[in-house]
C-alpha positions in Angstrom: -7.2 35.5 50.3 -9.8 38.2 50.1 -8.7 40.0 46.8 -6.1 39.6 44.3 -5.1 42.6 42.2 -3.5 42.3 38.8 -0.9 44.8 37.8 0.4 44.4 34.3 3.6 46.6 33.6 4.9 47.7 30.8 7.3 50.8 30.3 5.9 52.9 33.2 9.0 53.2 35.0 8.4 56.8 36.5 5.1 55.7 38.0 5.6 52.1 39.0 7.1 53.1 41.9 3.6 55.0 43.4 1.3 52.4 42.1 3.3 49.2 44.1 3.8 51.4 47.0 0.2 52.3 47.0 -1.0 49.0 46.7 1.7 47.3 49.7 0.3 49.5 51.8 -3.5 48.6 51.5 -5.3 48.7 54.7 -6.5 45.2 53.6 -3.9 42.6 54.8 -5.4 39.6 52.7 -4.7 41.1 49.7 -2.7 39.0 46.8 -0.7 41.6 44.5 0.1 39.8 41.0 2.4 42.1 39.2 3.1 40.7 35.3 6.5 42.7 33.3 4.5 42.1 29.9 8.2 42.6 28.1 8.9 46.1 29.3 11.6 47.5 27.2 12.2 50.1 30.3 14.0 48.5 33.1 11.6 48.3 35.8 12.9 45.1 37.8 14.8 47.2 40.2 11.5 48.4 41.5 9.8 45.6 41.2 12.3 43.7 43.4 12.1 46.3 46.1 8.7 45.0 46.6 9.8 41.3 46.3 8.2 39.9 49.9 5.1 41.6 49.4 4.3 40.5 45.7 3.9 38.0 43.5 6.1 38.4 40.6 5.6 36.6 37.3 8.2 38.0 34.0 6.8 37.9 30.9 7.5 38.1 26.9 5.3 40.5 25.4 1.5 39.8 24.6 0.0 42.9 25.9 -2.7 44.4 28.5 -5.9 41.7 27.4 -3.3 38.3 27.9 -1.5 39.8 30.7 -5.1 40.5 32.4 -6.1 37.0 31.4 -2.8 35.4 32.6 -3.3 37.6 36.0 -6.9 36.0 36.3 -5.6 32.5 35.8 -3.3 32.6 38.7 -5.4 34.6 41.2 -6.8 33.3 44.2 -8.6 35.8 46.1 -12.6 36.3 46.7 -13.0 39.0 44.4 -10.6 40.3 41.8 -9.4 43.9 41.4 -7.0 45.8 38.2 -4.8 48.4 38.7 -2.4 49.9 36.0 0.9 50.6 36.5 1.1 54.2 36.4 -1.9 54.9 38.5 -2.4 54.7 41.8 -5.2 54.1 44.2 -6.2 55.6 48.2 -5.0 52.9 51.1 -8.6 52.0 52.1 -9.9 51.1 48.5 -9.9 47.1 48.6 -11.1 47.3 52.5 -14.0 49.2 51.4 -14.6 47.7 48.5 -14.3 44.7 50.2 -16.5 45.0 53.3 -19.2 46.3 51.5 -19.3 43.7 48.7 -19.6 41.0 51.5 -22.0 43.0 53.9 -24.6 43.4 50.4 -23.1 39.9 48.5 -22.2 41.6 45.6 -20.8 40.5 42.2 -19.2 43.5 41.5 -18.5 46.7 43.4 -17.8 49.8 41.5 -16.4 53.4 42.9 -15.8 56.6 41.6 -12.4 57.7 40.6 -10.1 60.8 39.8 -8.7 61.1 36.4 -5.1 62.8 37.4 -4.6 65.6 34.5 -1.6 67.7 33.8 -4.1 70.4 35.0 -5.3 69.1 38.3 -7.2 66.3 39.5 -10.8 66.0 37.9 -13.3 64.0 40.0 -15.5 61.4 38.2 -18.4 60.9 39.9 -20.8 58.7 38.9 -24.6 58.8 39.1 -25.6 56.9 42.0 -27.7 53.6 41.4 -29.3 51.1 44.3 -27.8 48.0 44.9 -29.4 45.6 42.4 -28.6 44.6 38.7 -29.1 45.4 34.6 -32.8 43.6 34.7 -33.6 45.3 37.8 -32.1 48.7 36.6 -31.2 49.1 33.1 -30.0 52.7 33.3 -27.2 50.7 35.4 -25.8 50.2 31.9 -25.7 54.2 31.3 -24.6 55.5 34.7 -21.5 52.9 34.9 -18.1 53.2 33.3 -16.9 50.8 31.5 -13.3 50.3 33.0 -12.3 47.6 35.6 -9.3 49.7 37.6 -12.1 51.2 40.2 -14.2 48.2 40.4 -13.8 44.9 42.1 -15.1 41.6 40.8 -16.3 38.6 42.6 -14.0 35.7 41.1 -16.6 33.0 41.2 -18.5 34.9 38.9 -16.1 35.6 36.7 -14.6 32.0 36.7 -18.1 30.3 36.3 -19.1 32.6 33.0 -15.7 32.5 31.7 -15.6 36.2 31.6 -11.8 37.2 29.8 -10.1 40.1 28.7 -10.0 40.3 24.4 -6.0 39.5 23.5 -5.7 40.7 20.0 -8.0 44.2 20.1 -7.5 47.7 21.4 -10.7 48.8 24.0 -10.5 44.9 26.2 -11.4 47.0 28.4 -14.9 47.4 27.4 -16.3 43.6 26.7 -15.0 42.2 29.9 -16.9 44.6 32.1 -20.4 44.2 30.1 -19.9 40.7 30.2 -19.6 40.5 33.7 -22.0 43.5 34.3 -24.7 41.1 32.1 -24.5 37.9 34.1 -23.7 39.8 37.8 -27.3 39.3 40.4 -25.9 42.2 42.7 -24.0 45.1 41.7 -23.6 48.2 43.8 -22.1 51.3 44.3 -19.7 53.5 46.5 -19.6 56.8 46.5 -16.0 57.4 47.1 -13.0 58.0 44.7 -10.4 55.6 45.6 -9.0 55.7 42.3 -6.3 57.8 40.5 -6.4 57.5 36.9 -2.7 58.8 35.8 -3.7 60.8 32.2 -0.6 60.6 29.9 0.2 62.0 26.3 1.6 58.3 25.3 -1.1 56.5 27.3 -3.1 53.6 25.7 -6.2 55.7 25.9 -5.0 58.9 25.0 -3.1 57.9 21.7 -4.5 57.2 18.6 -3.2 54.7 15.8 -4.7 52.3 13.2 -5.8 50.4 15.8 -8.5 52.5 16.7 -10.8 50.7 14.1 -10.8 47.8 17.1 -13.7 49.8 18.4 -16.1 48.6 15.5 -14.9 44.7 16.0 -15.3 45.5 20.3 -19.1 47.1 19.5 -19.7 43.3 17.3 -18.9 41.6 20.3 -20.6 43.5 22.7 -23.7 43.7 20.4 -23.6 39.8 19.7 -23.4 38.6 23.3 -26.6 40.9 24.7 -28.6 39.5 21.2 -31.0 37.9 23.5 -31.5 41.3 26.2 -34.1 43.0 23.7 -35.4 44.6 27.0 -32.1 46.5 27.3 -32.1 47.5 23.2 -32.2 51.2 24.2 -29.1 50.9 26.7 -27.4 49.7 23.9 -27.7 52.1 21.6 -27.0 54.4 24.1 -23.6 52.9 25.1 -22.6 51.9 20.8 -23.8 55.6 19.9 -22.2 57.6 22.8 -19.1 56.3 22.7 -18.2 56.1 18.8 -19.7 59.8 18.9 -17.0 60.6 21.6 -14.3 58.5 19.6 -14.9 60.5 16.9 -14.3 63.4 18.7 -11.2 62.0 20.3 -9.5 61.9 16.3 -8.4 65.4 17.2 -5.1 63.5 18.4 -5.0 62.0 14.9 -2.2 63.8 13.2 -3.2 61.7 10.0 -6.1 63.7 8.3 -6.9 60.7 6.2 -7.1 57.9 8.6 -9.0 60.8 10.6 -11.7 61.1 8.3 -12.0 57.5 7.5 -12.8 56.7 11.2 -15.4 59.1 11.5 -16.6 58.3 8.0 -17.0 54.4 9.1 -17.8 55.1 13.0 -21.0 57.3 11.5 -21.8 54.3 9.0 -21.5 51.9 12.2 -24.1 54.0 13.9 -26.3 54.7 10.8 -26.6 50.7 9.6 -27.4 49.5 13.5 -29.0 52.7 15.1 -31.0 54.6 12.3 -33.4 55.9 14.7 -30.5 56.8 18.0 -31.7 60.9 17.3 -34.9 59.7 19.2 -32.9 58.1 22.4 -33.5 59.6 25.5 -30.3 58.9 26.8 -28.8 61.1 24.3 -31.4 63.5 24.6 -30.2 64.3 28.0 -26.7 65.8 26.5 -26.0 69.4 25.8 -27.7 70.3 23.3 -24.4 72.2 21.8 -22.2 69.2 22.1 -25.0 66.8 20.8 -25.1 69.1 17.9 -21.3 68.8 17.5 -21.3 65.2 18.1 -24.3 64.1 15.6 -23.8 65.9 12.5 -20.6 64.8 10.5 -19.4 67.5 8.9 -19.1 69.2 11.9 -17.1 66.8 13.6 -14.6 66.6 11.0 -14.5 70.6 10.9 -14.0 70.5 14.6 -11.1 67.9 14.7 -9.6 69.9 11.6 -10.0 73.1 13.5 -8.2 71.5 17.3 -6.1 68.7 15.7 -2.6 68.0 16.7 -0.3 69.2 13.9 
């Protein structure tokens, strides 16, 4: 088998329907579809079942995206691995492309561009364009990539060998798995192609804000504590811990709680202060509007601007 894609499901019954039928009808024939019901409350079987002969179906009680990932991983068997959520859906050449390229360069992982799918219109996502190579070759690999796995595909070896799995118990799994694999991968390239199609919901995971958005700061330890020994790439990492807390912050807007919206930003600027007191001086950062860095870097203001557009 050439790649196995894992689809976890839970309660996306108004989607699911696209994503299967976009996935059975890859262009890629030796492609393994694992689709895991992590619990779903919705009744999604009937669709699932439609797609019976062309899948491989596994029900289970729920544990959430990281275990249902992990699970996914366990029971793969293609060359390379590949994640696609439920309600998204991707373009019918994206594993033969991905594909062909990553064995025509030997790559460990290939990533593509995407579209994030907004009530608005569909936004492209490029992303800067980096050589074929890897994080000790090119470090601003670690800026220009995204840190999901949906438009990416991963060479299984790899991932096996480095037991590279998906956090269970925190919000933002997301984020580890692909800088763990990103950390020990010799060849990583790119295409410059949306295949893609993020599906931006209201009640998405990524989208909704709760208690457990405090994950982030327990995700950041993790990340931090297993690049210890890449002091070469200490910049990089400020970069990524700094950029994205500064945009988390920023995202509290959908915090109805004003409390628990101030107490994120209050800890998520302490974070930064106690492991980055010099990040003002990063020239990753530097390269941001100078309005939005503004914004971004001075606390008062973010609280005044999530005050100002939060959802009441």
């Amino acid at each position: 088998m050439k790649v196995s894609v894992i689809v976890p499901v839970y309660n996306t019954k108004d989607y699911l329907d696209r994503s299967l039928a976009s996935l059975v009808n890859q262009s890629l024939k030796e492609i393994e579809i694992i689709v895991i019901n992590d619990g779903s409350k919705e009744d999604v079987e009937p669709i699932i079942k439609k797609y019976k002969d062309k899948i491989i179906y596994i029900k289970n009680t729920n544990h959430g995206i990281g275990y249902t990932r992990n699970l996914g991983i366990k029971k793969a068997s293609g060359e390379y691995i590949g994640f696609v959520d439920s309600d998204d859906f991707i373009d019918k050449d994206m594993y033969l492309d991905c594909y062909k390229y990553a064995k025509e360069n030997d790559l460990d992982i290939v990533v593509a561009d995407y579209n994030r799918c907004e009530s608005s219109g569909i936004k492209k996502m490029k992303l800067n364009h980096f050589e074929i190579g890897n994080i000790d070759d090119d470090k601003k690999i670690l800026v220009d990539i995204d840190y999901g796995p949906c438009n990416k595909i991963f060479k299984r070896k790899m991932i096996l060998n480095n037991n590279i799995l998906f956090e269970e118990k925190l919000k933002y799994e997301d984020m580890p798995f692909v800088l763990k694999a990103l950390k020990h991968s010799l060849r990583i390239g790119h295409l410059n192609q949306a295949y893609y199609n993020y599906n931006v919901r209201e009640s998405s995971e990524t989208t909704t804000t709760d208690k457990r958005d405090f994950d982030i700061f327990k995700i950041f330890d993790i990340i931090n504590t297993y690049y210890k020994d890449k002091k070469e790439l200490s910049l990089e990492l400020e970069f990524l811990n700094v950029s994205k807390l500064l945009n988390y912050n920023i995202i509290q807007r959908n915090q109805k709680n004003s409390k628990i919206r101030n107490k994120f930003i209050d800890k998520s600027f302490d974070y930064i202060y106690k492991n980055f007191p010099d990040f003002k001086k990063n020239k990753y950062l530097k390269m941001e509007n100078i309005v939005k860095r503004l914004i971004k870097q001075s606390k008062l203001i973010t609280k005044l601007y999530c005050f100002v557009y939060s959802i009441r």
